[in-house]
N, C-alpha and C positions, 0 to 999 in steps of 0.2 A: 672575520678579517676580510676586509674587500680590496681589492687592486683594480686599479687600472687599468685598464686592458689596450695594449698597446695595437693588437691585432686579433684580427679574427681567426678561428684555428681554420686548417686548410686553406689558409689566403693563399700559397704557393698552387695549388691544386686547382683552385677555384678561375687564379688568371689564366691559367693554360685553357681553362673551358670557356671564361669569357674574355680574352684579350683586348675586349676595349676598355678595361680598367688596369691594364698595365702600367699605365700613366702614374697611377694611384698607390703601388709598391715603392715603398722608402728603400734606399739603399742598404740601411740594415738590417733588412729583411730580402734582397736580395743575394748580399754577402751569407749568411744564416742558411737561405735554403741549398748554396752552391756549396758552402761548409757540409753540409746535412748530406748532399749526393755525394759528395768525396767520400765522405764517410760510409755511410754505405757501401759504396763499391766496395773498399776497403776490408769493411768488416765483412762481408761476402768472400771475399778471397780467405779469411782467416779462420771463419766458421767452422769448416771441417776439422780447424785443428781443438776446436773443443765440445766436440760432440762428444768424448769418452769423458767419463767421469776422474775425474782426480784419483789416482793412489794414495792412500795415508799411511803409513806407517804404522803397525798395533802400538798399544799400550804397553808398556814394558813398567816389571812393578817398580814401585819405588822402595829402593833400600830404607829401612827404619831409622838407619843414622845419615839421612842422605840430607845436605843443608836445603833449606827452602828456596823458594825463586826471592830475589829479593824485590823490597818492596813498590821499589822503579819502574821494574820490567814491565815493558808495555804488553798487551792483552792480543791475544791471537784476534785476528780480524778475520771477518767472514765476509765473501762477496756473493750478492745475489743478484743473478741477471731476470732480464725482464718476460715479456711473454713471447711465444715463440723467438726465444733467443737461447746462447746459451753460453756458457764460461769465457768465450772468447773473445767477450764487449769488453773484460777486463785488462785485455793484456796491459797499455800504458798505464793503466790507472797502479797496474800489481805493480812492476817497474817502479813507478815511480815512489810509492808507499818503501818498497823494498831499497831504495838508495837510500830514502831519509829514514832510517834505522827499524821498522817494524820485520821482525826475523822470523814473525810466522804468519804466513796469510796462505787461506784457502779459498778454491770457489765450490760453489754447491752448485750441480747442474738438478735442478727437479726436470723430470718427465715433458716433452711435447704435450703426452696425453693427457696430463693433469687435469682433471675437471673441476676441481675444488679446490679455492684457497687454504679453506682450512686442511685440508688434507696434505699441501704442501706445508703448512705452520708445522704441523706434527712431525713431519718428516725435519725439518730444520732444526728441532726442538730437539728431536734424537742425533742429529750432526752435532749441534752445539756441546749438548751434553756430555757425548761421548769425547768431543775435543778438548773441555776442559780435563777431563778425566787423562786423555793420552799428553797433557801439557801440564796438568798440574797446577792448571791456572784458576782460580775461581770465577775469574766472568770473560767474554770476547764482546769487541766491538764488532758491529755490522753493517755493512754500506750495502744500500739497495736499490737498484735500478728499476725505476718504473713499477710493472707487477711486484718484482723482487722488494720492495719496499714496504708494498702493502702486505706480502706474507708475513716478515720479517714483525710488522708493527702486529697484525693478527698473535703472533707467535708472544709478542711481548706484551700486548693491553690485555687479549683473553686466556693463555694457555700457561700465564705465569711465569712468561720466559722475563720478564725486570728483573727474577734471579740469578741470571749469566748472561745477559747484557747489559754492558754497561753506556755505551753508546750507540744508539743509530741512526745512522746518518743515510736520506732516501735522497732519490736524483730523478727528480719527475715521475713524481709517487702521487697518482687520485687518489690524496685521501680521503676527499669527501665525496670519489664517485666522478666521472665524469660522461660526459651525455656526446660523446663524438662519435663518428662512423654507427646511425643505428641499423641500419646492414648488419654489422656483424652481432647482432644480438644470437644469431644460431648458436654462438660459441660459449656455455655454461661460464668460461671463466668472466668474459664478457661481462654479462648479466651481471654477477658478482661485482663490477665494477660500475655501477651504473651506480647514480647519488639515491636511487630508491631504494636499493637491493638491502636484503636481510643482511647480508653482511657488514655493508656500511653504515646501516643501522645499530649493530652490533658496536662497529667500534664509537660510534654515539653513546654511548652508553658510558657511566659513572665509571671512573679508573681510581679509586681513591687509593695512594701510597703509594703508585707506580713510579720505580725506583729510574728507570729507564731514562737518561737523557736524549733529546729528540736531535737532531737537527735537520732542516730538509732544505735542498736545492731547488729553488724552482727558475723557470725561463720565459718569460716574458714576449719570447716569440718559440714557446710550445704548441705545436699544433694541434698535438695530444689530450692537453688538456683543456677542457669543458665545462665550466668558466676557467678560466687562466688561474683561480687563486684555490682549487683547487686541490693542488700540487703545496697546498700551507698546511700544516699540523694547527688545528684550531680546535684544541678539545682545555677543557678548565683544571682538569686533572692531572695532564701531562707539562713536562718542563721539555718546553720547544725553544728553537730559536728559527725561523724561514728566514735565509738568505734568497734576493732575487740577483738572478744572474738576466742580464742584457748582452744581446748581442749573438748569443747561438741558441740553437735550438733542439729538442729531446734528445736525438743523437747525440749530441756533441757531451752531454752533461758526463758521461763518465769516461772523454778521452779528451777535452780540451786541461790542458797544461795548470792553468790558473783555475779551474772548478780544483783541481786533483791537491792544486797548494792547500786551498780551502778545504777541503775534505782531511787533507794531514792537520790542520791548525784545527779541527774541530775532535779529532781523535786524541790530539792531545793534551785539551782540555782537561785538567783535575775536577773541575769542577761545571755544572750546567754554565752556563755565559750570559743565560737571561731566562726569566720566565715567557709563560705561553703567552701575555699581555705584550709582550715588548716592544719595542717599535721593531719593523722589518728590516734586516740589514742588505746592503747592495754588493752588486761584485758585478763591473763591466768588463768585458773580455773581449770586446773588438769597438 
């Protein structure tokens, strides 16, 4: 699947080095990247409030005459944040989930030190599992930011997780690797992310019966991502839908108001909305 590419990644970065092409910045890419520093500062201020890991609550057994959940109740959601980040990119996003009726959502902070995706997959796999177990639920939805997306999909194409996820929904997720900042190749998770690396080769790789519904965010003026389309689920075995969103950029995807609707209309899907062929859907938000 190809896109268009509306901009080059680091164009914000790039005018500050060369300002004689200032000229050449569209306004929607200057609204974008002053959205983008708000934010940040923002989430800087609130960082330290999620560096501790969630408390759960143990599993308490279930009585033998005890009535089942019924069959409406919607599925514990699971938030995953991105690379050096950590539970606190979710606050509006939790919020806002939480008003429009989802009654159990968690975040999973994995490790700074992480060096391996798949060893974050596994660790996900054992949250997940144990939360169906303390819920009683047999599958959870999951929303994944960035890296968080790509563990989450690891966790679900090779480690068998299609069987307790039912949706997941990524927000500027390299699925197919992206080639940006090669500086920071030093960092193992990095590498991992790059469109050559064994792992994204991996998730290339035949998914026959994967129960998983996909759906992914992407942004249009993503800097992050290395070509822009990237950030699409484009595999023949998965049931995807890519929504592109205009108008903000990597930050913005899991605290602007209108991605957070779309994220609820896609969690409450009964069913996939389109296959991996489909045309690409839009969603403008400035």
């Amino acid at each position: 699947m190809m896109v268009s590419r509306a901009v080059q990644p680091f164009v914000p970065l790039c005018q500050r080095m060369f300002p004689g092409r200032l000229a050449g910045l569209s306004v929607a890419l200057l609204k974008a990247t002053a959205l983008e520093l708000a934010i940040l500062a923002g989430h800087l201020l609130l960082y330290p409030s999620g560096i501790i890991q969630e408390r759960h609550s143990s599993a308490l057994p279930v009585p033998p005459d005890a009535a089942t959940l019924p069959a409406e109740a919607k599925p514990p959601v699971i938030l995953l944040h991105g690379f050096i980040d950590n539970r606190s990119v979710f606050v509006l996003l939790r919020r806002n989930l939480a008003q429009h009726g989802r009654q159990h959502i968690e975040s999973l902070n994995y490790s700074p030190l992480t060096c391996d995706i798949r060893t974050a997959a596994k660790l996900l796999g054992r949250h997940i599992e144990e939360l169906c177990e303390r819920t009683g639920q047999p599958h959870v939805d999951v929303v994944g930011h960035s890296l968080g997306g790509l563990i989450a999909r690891y966790y679900v194409q090779r480690l068998g997780g299609d069987l307790h996820v039912r949706t997941l929904v990524t927000l500027g997720t390299p699925h197919s690797g992206t080639r940006v900042a090669p500086l920071a190749n030093a960092h193992p998770i990095v590498r991992q992310m790059r469109p050559t690396s064994e792992l994204i080769q991996e998730l290339r790789e035949p998914a026959p019966g994967c129960r998983t519904h996909f759906v992914s965010f992407w942004s249009d003026l993503d800097p992050l991502m290395d070509p822009l389309e990237t950030a699409c689920v484009d595999h023949p075995d998965l049931l995807a839908h890519n929504i592109r969103v205009s108008g903000i950029g990597h930050l913005a995807l899991p605290v602007h108001p209108a991605v957070a609707t779309g994220i609820r209309q896609a969690l409450d899907l009964a069913q996939p909305a389109a296959p991996a062929d489909a045309p690409t859907g839009g969603l403008t938000v400035a």
